[in-house]
N, CA, C and O of each residue as an XYZ file, in Angstrom:
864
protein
N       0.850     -1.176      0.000
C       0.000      0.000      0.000
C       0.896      1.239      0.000
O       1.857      1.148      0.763
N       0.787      2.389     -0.699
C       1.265      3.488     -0.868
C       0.747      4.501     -1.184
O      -0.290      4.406     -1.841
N       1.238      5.774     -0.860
C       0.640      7.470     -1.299
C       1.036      7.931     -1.877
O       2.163      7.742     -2.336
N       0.121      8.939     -2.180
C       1.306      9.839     -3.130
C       1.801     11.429     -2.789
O       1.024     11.968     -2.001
N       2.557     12.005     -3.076
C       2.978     13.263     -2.917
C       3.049     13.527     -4.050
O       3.613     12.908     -4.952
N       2.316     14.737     -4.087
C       1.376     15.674     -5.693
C       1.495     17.093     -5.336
O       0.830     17.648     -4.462
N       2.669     17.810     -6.308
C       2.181     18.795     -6.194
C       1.560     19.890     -6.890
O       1.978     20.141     -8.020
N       0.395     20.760     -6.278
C       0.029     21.528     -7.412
C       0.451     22.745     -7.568
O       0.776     23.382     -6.566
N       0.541     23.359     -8.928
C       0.922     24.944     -8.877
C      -0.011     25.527     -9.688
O      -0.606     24.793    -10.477
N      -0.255     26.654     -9.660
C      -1.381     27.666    -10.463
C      -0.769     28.070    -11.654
O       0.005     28.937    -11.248
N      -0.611     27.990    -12.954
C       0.026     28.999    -13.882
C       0.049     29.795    -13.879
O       0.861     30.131    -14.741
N      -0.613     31.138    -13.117
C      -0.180     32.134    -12.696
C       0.524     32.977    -11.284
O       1.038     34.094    -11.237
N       0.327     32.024    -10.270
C       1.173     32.572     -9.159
C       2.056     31.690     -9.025
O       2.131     30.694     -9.745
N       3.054     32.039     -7.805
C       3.910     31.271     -7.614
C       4.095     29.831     -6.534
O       4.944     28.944     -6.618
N       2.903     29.994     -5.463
C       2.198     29.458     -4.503
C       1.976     28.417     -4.629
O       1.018     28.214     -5.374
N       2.411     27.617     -4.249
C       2.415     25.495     -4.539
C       2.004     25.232     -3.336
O       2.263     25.777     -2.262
N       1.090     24.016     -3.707
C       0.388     23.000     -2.627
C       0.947     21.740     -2.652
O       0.917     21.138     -3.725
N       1.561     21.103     -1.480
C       2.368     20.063     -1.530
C       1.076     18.844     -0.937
O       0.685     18.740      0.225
N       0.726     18.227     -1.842
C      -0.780     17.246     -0.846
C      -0.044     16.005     -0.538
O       0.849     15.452     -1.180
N      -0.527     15.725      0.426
C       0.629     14.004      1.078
C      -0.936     13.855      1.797
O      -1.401     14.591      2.667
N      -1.667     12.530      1.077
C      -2.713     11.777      1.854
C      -2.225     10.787      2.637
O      -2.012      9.673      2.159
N      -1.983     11.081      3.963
C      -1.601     10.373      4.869
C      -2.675      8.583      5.227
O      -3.819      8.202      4.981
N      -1.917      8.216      5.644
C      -2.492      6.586      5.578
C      -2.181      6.365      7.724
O      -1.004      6.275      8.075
N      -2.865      6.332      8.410
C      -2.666      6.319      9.769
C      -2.365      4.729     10.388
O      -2.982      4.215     11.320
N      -1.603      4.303      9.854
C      -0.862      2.781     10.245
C      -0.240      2.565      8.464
O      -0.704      2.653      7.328
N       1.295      2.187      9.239
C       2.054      2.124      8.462
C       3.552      1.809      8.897
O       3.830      1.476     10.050
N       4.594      1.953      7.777
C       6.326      1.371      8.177
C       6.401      2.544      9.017
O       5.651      3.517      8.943
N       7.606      2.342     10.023
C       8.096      3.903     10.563
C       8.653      4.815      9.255
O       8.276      5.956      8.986
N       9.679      3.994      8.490
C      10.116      4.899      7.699
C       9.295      6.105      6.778
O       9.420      7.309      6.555
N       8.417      5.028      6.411
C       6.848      6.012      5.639
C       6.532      6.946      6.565
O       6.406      8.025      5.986
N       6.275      7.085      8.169
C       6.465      8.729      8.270
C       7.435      9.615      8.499
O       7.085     10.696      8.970
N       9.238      9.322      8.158
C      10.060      9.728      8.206
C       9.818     10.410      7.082
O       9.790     11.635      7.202
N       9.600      9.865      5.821
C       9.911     10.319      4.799
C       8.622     11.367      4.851
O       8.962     12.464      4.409
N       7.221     11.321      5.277
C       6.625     11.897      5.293
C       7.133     13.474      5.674
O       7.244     14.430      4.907
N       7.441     13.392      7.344
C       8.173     14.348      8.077
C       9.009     15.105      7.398
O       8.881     16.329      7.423
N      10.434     14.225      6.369
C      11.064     14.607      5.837
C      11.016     15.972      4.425
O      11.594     17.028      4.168
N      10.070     15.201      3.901
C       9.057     16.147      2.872
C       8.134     17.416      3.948
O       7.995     18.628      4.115
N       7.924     16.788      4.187
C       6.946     18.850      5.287
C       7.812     19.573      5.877
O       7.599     20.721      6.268
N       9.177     18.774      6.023
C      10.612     19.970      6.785
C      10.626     21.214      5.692
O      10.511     22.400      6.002
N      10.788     20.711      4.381
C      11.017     21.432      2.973
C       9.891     22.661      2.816
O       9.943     23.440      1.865
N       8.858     22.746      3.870
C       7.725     23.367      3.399
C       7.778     24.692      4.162
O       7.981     24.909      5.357
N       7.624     25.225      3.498
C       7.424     27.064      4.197
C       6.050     26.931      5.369
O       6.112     27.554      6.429
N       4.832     26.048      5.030
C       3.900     26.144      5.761
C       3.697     24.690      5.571
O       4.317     24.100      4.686
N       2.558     23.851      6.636
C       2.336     22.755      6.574
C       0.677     22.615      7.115
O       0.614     23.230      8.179
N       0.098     22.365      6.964
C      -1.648     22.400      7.320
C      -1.775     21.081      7.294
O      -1.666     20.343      6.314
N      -2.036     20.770      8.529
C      -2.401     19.152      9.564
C      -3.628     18.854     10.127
O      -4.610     19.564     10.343
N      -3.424     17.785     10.311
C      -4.973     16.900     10.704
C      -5.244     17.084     12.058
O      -4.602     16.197     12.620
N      -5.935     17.851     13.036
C      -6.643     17.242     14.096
C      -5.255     18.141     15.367
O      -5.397     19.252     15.878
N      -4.395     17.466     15.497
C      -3.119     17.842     16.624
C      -1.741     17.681     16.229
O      -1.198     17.363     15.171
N      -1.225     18.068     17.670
C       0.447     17.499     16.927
C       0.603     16.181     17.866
O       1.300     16.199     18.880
N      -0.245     14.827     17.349
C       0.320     13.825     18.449
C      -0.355     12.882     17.619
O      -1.049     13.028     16.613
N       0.096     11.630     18.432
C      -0.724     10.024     17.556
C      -1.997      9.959     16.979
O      -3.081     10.268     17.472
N      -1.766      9.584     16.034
C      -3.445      9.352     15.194
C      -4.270      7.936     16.327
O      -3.876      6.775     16.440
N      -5.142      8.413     16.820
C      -6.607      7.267     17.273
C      -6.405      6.198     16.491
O      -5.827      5.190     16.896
N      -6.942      6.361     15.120
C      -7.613      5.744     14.403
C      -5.827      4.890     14.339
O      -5.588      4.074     15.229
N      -5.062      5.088     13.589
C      -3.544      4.133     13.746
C      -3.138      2.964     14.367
O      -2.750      1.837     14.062
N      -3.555      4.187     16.154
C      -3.497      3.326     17.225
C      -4.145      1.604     17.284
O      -3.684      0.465     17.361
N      -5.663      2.365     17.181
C      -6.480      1.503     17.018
C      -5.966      0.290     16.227
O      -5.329     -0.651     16.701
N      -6.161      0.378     15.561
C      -5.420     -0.502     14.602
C      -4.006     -1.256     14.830
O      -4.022     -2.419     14.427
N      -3.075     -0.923     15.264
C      -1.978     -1.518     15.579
C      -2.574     -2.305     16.791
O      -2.207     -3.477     16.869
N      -3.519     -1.804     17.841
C      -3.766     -2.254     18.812
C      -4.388     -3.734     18.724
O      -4.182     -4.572     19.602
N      -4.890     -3.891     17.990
C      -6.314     -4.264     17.294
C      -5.143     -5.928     16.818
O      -5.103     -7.066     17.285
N      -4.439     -5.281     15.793
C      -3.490     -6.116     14.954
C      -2.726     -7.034     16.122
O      -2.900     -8.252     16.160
N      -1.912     -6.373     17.018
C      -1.436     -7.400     18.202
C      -2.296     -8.021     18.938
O      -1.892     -9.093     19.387
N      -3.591     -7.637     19.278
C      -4.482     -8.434     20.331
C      -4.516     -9.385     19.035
O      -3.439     -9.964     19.176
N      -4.925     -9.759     18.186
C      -5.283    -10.548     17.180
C      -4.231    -11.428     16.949
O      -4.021    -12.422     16.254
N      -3.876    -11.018     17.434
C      -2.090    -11.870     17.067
C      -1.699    -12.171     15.269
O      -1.357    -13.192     14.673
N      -1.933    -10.833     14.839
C      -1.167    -11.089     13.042
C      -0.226    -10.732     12.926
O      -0.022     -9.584     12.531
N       0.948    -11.767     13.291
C       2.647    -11.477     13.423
C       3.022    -10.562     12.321
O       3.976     -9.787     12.384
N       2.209    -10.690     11.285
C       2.626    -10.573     10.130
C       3.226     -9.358      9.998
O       4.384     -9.131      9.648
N       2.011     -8.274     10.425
C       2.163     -7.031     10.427
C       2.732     -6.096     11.598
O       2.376     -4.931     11.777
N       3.935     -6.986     12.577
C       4.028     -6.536     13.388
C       4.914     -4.858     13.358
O       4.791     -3.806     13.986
N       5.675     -5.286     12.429
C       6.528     -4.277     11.888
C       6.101     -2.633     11.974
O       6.915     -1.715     12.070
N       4.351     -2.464     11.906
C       3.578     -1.360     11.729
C       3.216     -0.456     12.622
O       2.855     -0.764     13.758
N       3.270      0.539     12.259
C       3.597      1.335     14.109
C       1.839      2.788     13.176
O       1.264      2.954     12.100
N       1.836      3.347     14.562
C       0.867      4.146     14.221
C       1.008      5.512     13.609
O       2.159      5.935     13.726
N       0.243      6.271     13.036
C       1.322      7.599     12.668
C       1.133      8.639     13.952
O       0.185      8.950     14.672
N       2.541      9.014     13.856
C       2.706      9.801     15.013
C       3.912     10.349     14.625
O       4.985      9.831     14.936
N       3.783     11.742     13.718
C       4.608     12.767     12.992
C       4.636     14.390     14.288
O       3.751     15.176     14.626
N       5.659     14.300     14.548
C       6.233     15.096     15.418
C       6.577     16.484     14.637
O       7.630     16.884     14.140
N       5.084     17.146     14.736
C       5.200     18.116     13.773
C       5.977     19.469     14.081
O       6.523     20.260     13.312
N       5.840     19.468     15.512
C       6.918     20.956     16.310
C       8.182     20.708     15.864
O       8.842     21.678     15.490
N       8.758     19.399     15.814
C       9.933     19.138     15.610
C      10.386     19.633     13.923
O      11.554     19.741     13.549
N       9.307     19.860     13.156
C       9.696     20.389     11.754
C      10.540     21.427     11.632
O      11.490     21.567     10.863
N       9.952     22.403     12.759
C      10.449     24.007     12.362
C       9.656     24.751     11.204
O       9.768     25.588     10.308
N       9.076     24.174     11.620
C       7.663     24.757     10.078
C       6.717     25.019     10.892
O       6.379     24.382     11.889
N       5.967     26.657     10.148
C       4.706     27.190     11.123
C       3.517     25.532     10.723
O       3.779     24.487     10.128
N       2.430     25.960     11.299
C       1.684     24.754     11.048
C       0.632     25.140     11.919
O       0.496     25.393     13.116
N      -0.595     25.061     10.104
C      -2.036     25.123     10.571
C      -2.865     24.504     11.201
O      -3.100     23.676     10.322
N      -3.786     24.096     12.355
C      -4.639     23.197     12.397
C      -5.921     23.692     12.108
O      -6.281     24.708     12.701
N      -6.863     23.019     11.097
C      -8.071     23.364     10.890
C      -8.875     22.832     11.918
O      -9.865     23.511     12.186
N      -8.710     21.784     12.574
C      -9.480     21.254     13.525
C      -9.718     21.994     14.863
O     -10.599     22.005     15.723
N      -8.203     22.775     14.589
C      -8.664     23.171     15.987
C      -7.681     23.086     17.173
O      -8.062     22.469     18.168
N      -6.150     23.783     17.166
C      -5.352     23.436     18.310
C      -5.414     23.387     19.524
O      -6.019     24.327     20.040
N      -4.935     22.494     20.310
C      -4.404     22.646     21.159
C      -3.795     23.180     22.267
O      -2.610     23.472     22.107
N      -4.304     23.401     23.416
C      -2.875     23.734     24.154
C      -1.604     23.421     23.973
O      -1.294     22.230     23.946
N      -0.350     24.717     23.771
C       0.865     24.472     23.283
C       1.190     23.219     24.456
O       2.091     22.611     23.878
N       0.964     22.498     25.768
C       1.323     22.038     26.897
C       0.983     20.508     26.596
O       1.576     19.584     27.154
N      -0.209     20.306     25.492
C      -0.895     19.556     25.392
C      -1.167     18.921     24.361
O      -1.913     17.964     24.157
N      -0.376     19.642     23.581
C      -0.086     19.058     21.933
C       0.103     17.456     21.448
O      -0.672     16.886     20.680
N       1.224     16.887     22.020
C       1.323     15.192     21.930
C       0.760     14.734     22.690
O       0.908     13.534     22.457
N       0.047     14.844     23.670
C      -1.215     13.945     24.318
C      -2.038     13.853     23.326
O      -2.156     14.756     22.498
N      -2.915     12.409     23.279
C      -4.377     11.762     22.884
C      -5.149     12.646     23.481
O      -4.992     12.535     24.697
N      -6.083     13.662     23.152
C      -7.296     14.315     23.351
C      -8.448     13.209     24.383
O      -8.172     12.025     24.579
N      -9.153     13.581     24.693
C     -10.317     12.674     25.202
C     -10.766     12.198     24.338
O     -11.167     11.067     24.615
N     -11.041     12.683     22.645
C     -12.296     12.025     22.389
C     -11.134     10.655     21.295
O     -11.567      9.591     20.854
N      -9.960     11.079     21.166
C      -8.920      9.748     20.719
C      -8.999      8.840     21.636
O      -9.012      7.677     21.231
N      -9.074      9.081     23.132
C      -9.381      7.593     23.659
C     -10.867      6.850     23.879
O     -11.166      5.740     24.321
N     -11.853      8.240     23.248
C     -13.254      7.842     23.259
C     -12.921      6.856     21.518
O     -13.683      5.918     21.283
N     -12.325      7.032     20.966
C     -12.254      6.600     19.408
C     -11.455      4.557     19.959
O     -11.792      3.408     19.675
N     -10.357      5.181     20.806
C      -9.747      3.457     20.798
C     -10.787      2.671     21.967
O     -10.686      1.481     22.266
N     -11.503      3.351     22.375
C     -12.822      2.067     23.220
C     -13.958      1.990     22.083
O     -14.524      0.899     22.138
N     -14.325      2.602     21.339
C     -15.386      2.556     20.959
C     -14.620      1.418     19.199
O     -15.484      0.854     18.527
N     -13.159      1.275     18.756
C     -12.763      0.805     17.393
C     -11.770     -0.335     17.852
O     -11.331     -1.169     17.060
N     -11.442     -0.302     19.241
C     -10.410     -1.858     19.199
C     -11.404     -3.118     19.398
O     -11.182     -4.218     18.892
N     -12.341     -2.868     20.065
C     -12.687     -3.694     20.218
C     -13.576     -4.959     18.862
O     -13.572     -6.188     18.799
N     -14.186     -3.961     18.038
C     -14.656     -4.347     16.962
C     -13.609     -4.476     16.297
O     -13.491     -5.662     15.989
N     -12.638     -3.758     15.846
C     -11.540     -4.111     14.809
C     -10.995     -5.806     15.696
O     -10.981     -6.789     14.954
N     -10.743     -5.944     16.633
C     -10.048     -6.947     17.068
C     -11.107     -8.218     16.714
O     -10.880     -9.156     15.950
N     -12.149     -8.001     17.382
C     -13.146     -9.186     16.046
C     -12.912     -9.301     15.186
O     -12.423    -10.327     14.715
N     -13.241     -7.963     14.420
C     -13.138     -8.659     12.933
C     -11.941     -9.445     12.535
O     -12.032    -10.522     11.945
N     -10.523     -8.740     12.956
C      -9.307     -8.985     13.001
C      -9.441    -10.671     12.856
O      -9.408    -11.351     11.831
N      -9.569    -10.996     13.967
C      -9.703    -12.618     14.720
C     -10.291    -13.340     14.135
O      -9.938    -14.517     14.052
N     -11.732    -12.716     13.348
C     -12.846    -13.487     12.648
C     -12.294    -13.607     10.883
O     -12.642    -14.387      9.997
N     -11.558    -12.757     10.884
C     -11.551    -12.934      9.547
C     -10.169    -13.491      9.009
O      -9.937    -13.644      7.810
N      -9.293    -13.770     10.010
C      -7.781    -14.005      9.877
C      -7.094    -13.281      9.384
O      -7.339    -12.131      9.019
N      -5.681    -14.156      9.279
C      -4.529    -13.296      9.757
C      -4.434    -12.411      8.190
O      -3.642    -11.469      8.213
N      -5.056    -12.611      7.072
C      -5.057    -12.133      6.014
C      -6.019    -10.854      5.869
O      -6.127    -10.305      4.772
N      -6.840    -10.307      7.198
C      -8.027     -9.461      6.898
C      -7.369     -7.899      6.570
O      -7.966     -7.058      5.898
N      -6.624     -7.788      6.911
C      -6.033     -6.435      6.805
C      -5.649     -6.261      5.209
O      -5.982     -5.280      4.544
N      -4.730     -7.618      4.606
C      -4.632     -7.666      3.247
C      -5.875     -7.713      2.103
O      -5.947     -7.392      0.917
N      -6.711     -8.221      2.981
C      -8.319     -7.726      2.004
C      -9.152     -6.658      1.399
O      -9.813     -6.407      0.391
N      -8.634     -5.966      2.979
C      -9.594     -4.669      2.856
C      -9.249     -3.490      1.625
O      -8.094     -3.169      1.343
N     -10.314     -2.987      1.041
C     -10.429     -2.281      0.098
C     -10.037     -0.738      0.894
O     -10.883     -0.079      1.498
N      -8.670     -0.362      0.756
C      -8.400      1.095      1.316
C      -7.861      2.134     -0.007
O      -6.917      2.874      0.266
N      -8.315      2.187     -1.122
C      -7.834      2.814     -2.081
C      -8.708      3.937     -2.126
O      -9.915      3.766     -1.960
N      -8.311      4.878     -2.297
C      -8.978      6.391     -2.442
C      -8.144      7.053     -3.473
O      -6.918      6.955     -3.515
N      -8.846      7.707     -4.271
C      -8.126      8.537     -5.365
C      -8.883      9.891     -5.864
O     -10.110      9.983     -5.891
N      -8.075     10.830     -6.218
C      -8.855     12.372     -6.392
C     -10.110     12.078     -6.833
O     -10.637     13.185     -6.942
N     -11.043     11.105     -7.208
C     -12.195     10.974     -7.484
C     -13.136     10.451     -6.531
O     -14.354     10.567     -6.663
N     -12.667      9.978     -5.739
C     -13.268      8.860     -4.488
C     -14.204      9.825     -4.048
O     -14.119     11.028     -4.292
N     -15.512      9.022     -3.095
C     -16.329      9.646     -2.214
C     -16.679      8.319     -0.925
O     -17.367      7.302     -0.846
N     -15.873      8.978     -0.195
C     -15.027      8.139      0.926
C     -16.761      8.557      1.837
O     -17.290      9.666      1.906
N     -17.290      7.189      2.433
C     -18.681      7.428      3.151
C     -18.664      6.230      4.568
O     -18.336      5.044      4.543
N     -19.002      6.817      5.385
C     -19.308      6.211      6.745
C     -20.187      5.573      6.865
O     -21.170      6.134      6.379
N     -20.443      4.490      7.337
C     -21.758      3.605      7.429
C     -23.109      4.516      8.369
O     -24.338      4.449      8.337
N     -22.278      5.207      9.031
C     -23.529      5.907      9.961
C     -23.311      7.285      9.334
O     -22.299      7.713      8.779
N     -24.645      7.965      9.574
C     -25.022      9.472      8.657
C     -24.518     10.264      9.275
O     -24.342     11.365      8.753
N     -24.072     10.021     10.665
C     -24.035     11.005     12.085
C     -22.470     11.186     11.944
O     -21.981     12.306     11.798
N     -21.849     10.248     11.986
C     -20.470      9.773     11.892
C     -19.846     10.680     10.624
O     -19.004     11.563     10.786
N     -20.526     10.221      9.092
C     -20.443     10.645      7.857
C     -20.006     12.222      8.310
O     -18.819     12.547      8.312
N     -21.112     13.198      8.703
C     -21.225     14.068      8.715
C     -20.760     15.148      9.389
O     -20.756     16.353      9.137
N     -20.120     14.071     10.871
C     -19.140     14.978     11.723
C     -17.659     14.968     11.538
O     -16.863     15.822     11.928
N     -17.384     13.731     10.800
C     -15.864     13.253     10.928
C     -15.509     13.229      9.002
O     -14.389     12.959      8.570
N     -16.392     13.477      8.330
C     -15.981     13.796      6.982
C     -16.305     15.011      6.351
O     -15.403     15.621      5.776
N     -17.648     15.536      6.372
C     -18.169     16.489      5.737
C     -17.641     17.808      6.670
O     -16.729     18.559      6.324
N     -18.341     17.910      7.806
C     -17.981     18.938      8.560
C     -16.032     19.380      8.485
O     -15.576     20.511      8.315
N     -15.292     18.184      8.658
C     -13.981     18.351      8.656
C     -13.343     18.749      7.339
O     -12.578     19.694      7.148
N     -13.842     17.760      6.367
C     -13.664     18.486      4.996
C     -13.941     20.220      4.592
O     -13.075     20.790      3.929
N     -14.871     20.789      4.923
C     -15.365     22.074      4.877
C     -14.420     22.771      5.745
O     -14.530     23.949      5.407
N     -13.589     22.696      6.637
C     -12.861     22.953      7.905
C     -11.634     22.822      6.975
O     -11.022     23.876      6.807
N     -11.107     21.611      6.270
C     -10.114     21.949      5.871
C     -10.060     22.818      4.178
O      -9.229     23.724      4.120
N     -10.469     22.690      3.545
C     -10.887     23.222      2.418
C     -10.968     25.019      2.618
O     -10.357     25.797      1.885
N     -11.681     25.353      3.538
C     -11.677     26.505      4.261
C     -10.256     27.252      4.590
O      -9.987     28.451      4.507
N      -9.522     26.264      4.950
C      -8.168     26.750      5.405
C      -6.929     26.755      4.124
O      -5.897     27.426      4.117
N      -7.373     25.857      3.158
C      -6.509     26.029      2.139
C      -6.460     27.059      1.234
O      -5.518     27.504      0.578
N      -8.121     27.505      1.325
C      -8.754     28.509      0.623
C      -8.254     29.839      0.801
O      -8.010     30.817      0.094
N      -8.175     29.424      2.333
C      -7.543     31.095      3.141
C      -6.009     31.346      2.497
O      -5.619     32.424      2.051
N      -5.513     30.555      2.533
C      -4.294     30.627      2.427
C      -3.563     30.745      1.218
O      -2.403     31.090      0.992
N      -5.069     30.159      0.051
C      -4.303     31.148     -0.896
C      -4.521     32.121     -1.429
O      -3.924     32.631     -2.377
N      -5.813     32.634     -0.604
C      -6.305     34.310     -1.164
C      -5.490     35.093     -0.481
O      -5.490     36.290     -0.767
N      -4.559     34.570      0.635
C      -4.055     35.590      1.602
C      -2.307     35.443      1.153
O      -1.514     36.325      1.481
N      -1.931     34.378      0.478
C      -0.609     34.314      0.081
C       0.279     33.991     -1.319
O       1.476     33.739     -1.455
N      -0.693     34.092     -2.189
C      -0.914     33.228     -3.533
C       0.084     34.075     -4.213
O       0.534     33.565     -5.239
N       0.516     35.166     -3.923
C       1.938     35.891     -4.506
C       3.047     35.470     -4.105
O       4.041     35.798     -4.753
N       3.201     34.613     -2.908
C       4.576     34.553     -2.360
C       5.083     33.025     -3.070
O       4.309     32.272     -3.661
N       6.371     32.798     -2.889
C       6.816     31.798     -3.355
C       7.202     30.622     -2.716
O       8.302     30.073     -2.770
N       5.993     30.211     -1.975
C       6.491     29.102     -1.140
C       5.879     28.075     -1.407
O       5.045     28.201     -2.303
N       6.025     26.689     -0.775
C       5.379     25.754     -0.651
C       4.371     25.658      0.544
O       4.663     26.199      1.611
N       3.242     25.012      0.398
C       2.538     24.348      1.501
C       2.190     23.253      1.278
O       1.634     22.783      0.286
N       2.663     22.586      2.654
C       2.682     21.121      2.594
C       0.911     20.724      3.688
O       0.469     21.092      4.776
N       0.409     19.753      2.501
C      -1.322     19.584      3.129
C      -1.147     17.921      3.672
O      -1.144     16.939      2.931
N      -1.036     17.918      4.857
C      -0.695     16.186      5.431
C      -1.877     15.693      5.769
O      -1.772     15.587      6.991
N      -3.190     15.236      5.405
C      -4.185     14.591      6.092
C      -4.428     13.450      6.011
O      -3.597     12.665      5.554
N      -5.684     13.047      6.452
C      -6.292     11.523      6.155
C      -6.632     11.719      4.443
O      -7.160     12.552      3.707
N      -5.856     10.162      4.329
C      -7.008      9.960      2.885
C      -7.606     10.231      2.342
O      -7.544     10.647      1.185
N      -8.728     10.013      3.304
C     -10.175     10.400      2.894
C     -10.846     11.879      3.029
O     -12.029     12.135      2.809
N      -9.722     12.901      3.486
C      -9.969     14.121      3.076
C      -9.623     14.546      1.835
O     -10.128     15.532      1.297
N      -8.653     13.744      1.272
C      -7.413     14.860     -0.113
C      -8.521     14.832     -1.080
O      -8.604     15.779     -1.862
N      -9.470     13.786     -1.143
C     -10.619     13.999     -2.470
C     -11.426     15.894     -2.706
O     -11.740     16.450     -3.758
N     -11.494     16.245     -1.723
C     -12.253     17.318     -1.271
C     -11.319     18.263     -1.444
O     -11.774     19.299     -1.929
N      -9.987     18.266     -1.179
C      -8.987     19.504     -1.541
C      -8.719     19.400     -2.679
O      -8.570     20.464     -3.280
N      -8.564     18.270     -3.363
C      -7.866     18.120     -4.902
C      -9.296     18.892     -5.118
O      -9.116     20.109     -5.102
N     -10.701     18.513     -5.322
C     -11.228     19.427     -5.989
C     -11.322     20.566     -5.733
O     -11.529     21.248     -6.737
N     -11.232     21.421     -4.296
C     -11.399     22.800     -4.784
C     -10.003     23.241     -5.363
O      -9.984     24.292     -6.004
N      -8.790     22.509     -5.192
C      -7.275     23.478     -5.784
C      -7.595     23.486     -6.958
O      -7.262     24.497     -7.577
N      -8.536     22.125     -7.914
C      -8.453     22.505     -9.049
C     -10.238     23.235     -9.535
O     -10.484     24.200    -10.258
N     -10.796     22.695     -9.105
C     -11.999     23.446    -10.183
C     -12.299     24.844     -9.266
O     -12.996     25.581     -9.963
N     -11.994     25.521     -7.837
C     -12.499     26.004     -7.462
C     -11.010     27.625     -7.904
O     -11.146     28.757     -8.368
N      -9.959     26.934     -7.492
C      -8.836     27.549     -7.274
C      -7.696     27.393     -8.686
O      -6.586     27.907     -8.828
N      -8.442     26.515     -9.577
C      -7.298     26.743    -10.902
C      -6.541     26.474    -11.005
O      -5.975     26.944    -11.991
N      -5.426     25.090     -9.820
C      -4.210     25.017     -9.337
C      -4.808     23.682    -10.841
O      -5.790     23.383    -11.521
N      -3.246     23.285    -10.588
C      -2.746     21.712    -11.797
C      -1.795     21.052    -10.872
O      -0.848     21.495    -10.222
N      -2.301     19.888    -10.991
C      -0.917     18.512    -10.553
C      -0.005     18.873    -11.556
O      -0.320     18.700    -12.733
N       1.566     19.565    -11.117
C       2.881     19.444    -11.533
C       2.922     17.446    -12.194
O       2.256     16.583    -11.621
N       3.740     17.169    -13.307
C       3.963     15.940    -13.330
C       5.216     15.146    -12.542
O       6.146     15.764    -12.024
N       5.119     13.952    -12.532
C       6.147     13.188    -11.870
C       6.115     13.367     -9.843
O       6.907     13.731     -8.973
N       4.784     12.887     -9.906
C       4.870     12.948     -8.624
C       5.262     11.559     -7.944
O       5.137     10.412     -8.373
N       5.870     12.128     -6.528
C       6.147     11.187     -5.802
C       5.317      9.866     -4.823
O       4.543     10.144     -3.907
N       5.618      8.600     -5.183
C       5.087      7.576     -3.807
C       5.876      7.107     -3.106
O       6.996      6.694     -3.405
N       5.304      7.130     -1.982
C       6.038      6.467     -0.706
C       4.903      5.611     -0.315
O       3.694      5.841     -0.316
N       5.908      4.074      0.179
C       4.893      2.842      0.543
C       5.092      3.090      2.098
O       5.919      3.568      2.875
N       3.697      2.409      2.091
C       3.316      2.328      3.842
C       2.968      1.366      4.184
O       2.554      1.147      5.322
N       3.014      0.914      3.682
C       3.627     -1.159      3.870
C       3.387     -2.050      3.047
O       2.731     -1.663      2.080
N       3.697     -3.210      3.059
C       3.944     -4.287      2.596
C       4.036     -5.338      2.752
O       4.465     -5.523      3.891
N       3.831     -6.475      2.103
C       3.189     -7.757      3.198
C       4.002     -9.176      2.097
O       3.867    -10.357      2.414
């Protein structure tokens, strides 16, 4: 499994969007290289905090109770974004500077309410279930939650939240010559690729980069 790093530029300003759809369980190296790429960035606009992804956790958690040796190798993402030296947006919503790499409350409301079902399924479906699952998303995808409630707080609402912030940033900086690096879930980049391009006029540069996030 792998991502991609795409970047877009406008033919008329100078202002580049660096998009990296983050995958939240994966090799360590895949978020080195991640990290490595957002050092390069004048600005960086992030998911949620500066600390472990829930949803990752979950999952790694999930993977050892289950006992699938296979994938032991896989650690959660947890990109140490202060450590960049790069300013850095949160659309979600920061933090206390004190409180930044702590799990929030509602990340440990996320690993009671997803290990336990992931570890079923995990168990029920064997040691191959992780290699089954359909996780492909692409600038066309319409990534949907089984519940409407869920759908609507943790995709739509957040999507509009981030889209909002990319928006800002390039009515407010679209002369200068920098990069911004956009690190989220997956299942947000569908929603930014379209407004950079039909809303905002930006183009995927060619020869973009992938980095794998594991392998089996």
């Amino acid at each position: 499994m792998r991502s991609s790093v795409t970047v877009f530029r406008h033919p008329r300003t100078p202002l580049r969007f660096v998009v990296i759809p983050t995958i939240h369980i994966g090799r360590p190296d895949y978020y080195r290289q991640i990290a490595e790429r957002l050092a390069k960035c004048h600005l960086v606009v992030a998911e949620q905090y500066d600390g472990p992804s829930s949803t990752g956790l979950a999952y790694v958690t999930a993977l050892r109770l289950s006992l699938q040796r296979r994938y032991g190798t896989l650690v959660h993402q947890d990109i140490d974004y202060q450590a960049l030296g790069v300013p850095v947006v949160w659309p979600d919503g920061e933090l206390l500077p004190g409180r930044r790499r702590r799990l929030p409350l509602v990340g440990w409301l996320d690993l009671a309410l997803m290990v336990p079902f992931l570890t079923v399924a995990m168990a029920v479906g064997g040691r191959d279930w992780l290699l089954r699952r359909n996780f492909e998303i692409s600038d066309d995808s319409e990534p949907r939650m089984r519940s409407s409630a869920m759908h609507r707080v943790l995709l739509e609402e957040r999507d509009a939240l981030l889209v909002t912030a990319v928006t800002d940033i390039d009515r407010e900086r679209n002369g200068q010559p920098i990069d911004v690096g956009v690190a989220y879930g997956a299942a947000h980049l569908p929603a930014v690729v379209r407004a950079l391009v039909d809303r905002l006029g930006y183009r995927p540069e060619r020869g973009g980069q992938w980095l794998v996030a594991m392998d089996f």
